[in-house]
Structure formats: structure tokens, C-alpha cells
N, C-alpha and C positions, 0 to 999 in steps of 0.2 A: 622715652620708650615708645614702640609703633604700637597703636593696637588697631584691629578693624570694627567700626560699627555704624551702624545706619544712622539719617539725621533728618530733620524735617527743618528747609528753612524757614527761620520766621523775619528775617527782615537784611537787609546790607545799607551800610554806608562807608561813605566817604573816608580813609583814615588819609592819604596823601597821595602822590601824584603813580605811587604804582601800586598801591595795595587800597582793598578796604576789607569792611569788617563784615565779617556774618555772623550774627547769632543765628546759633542751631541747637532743636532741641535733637538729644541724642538718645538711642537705645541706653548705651552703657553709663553715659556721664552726665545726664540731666541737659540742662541749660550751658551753650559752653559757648565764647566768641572766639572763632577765628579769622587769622588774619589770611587772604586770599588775592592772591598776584592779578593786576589788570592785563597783564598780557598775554595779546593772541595768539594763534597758532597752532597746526596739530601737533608739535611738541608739549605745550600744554596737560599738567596731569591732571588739575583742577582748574577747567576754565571757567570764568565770573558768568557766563552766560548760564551755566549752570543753576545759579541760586539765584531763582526766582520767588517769589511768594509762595510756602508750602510745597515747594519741591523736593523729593522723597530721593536720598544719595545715599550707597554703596561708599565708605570710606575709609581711606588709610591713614592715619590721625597720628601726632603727637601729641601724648598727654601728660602734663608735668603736674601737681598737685596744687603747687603755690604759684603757678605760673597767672594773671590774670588775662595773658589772651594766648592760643593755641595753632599749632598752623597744622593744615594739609597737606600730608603728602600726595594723594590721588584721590578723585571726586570720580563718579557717574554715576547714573541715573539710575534710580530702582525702577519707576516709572513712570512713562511721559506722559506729561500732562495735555496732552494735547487738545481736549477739548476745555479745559480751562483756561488755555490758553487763548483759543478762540473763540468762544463765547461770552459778550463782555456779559451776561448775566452771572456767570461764573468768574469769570475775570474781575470785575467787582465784589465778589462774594468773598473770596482768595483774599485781596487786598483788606478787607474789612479783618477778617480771621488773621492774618499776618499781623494787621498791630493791636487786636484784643488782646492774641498769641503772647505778642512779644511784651503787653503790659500785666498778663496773668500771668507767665508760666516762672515762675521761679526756680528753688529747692525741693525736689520731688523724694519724699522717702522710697517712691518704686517707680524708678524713670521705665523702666521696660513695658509695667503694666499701663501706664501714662502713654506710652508710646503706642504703644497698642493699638488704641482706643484712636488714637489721631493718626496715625498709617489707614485704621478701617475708615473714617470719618470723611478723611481724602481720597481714596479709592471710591465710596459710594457718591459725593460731590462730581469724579469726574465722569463716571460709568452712568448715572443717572439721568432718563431720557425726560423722569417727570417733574412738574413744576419745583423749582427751589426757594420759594418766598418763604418758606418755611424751616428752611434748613438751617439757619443759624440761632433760631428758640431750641431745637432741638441739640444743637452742637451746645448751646452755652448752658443748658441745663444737663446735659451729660456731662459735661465738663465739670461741673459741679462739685460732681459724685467724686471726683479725685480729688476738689480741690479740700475737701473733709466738710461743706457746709451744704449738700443738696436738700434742695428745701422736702418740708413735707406737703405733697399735692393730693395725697390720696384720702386725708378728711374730711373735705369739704362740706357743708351743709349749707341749705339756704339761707341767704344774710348772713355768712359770717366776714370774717374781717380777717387778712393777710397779715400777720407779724410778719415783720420783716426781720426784726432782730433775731428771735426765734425760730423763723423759720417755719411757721404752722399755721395753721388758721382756729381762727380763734371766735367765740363769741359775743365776748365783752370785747369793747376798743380799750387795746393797750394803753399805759402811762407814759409812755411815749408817743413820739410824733411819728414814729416811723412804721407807716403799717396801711395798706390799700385799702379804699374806699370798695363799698358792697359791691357795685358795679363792676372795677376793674379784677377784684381778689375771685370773683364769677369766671371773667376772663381770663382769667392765671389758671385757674381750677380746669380748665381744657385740657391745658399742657398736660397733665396725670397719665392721659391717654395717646401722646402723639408721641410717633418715632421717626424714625427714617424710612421705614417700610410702610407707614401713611399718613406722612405730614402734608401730600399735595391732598387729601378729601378735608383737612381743615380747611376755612374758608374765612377770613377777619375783616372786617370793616379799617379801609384806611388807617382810621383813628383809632381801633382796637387794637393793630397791630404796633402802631408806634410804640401807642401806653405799653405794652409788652415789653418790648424791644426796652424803652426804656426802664422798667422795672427790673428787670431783667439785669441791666447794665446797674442800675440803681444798687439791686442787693448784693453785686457784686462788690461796687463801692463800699459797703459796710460792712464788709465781711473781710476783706483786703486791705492793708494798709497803702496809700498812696498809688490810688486807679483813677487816673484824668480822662477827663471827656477825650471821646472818638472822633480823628477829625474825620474818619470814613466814613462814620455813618449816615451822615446827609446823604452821600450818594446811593444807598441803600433805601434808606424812606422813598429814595427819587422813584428807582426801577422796583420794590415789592413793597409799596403802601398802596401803588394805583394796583388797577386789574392784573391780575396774574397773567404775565407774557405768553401769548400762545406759544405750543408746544413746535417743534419745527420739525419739518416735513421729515421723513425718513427716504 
């Protein structure tokens, strides 16, 4: 049966010499892999050039229940990425969110609201003239909030200590091991306050921002069953640990 619904892609490979595969997350049906033809041409309904990292497509879908991969009848573009495309600051950022993406996003009980939230997430990424060393604390702790485990950032007091299990901050160190030192859980307690409308006036020290970043990735791991290390994120520490990239000329 056809239906039409929008899709964010989150990754493509390889499946054989004329097809590969894309997961996409979709309005209507969560998480779905289809299979998508390599060949050229304006004949072409869904051309592979199309599904880029986070690329937002208008589609004509078949969708079978028990099927485990699904094809395409027609692809285009909701809208062009265009300055993610060329700016590798963003063009790294994309790639980095493409495989967290495609290692977080599973079974959504409301893919639409889910979708939502990542159609606004990618529009403000591309449309955004000001710094983005900060846009992916803020995307992974939004993110959160769907996935049922957003931490709590709004109690903070001085010296307390980061549950991580829990999710809170606390004042005795937990009987577990898993939970931030005074220093870093200080650090963390920032985020309470930062959005997308003013993540470029935070300001983090190289090494603050990492410890973040990996905390960050940390409590996701323990909150997720089976979340491996990012091979993207090295190239992230590279371009937003040092000084924030100037702003480019208008």
C-alpha cells in the first residue's frame, strides 16, 4: 500500500551493485530502512543524491508491516540544505548527528512529535548565522526529553554531585560509581539555561566542553541499551574545543 510522509535521513549504505539502504526517520512510521536505486538520470523518482545526512524528503513510500526493508516510490526535497552543505563547520556537525541519530533513534511511541522536534532542530542548524559549537549540548539534551530520560538540571546547589543513574543532582555521592565530580556536575548545571536562541553567549573552556560532550554521550550510554563510541566525534573536539570559528562575512 502507497502512503505519503516526510523523512529525515539518518545514514545510507551499501546493500549491492544497484541499490543501497537508507535509514530514515519518518513522520508517519518511526524508524524505517529503505532500499533506494543508484541510478542516474532525470528519469529517476528517488535519486541517491538525494539522501544526504539529515536531509528532510517529501515521499511516496511503500509500507508493508512485516516487511524489514521498504522501498520508495518518489523522493524530493522538503528543504535544501544548502548551507550545510557548504560549510564544513556544519557539514561536520550533520555527520556527527547522522550516526548519534542513527545509534539513538529507535521505537518512537509518537514519531510525529519526535519529528517535529528534529525537522525544527535542522532548519535552525541550517538558517543560523551564529556560532554552533554549542548546538549539539543542546540538540542531545532536547533529545532527551523524547527519549523518556531528561536529566534534571534545574536543582542545582553548590557542591553538589551529578547522578547520573538518576538523573539529578544530588548532595551525598551516590553508592554508585556513576555520577560527576563537583567540578564537572557545576559544568553540566549551565546547560539548565541554554537553548538554541542562546547557545553562541555560552563560552567553555576546551576541556570543559569535551568533559560535556562526553558526559553527555556518557548518560546516554546508561540510559540506552547497546550506544558505542562515536567515530565522529574526534572531528568535533577538532573544529569546537579550540576558539569558536569566526562568524563569516555577510
Amino acid at each position: 500500500m502507497l502512503y505519503k510522509t516526510r523523512g529525515l535521513v539518518l545514514n545510507t549504505i551499501n546493500y549491492n551493485d544497484k541499490y543501497v539502504l537508507a535509514q530514515i526517520f519518518t513522520e508517519s512510521f518511526g524508524r524505517v530502512t529503505y532500499m533506494v536505486s543508484k541510478a542516474k538520470g532525470k528519469n529517476s523518482k528517488a535519486p541517491k543524491s538525494l539522501f544526504s545526512p539529515l536531509a528532510m524528503l517529501d515521499m511516496e513510500v511503500e509500507h508493508q508491516v512485516n516487511r524489514d526493508i521498504q522501498r520508495i516510490r518518489e523522493a524530493r526535497s522538503d528543504f535544501y540544505l544548502y548551507d550545510i552543505a557548504g560549510d564544513m563547520g556544519k557539514t561536520s556537525m550533520a555527520f556527527f548527528l547522522s550516526e548519534f541519530l542513527t545509534r539513538v533513534l529507535r521505537d518512537a511511541d509518537d514519531s510525529r512529535l519526535l519529528f517535529g522536534f528534529l525537522e525544527q532542530s535542522v532548519r535552525i542548524l541550517e538558517m543560523t548565522d551564529n556560532s554552533i559549537a554549542n548546538y549539539h549540548l543542546v540538540f542531545m539534551l532536547k533529545l532527551s526529553h523524547f527519549m523518556g530520560f531528561y536529566p534534571n538540571l534545574e536543582e542545582y546547589k553548590e557542591n553538589s554531585l551529578f547522578d547520573m543513574i538518576n538523573g539529578e543532582f544530588v548532595a551525598l555521592q551516590p553508592l554508585h560509581k556513576h555520577f560527576l565530580n563537583r567540578y564537572d556536575s557545576k559544568a553540566l548545571s549551565m546547560l539548565a539555561r541554554i537553548s538554541y536562541e542562546n547557545m553562541h553567549h555560552f563560552v567553555f573552556s576546551r576541556q570543559d566542553r569535551i568533559n560535556i560532550i562526553n558526559r553527555i554521550l556518557e548518560y546516554y550510554r546508561l540510559h540506552l541499551y547497546d550506544f558505542p563510541a562515536l567515530k565522529s566525534l574526534d572531528v568535533l573536539h577538532e573544529l569546537y574545543t579550540t576558539p569558536d570559528l569566526p562568524k563569516r562575512e555577510e
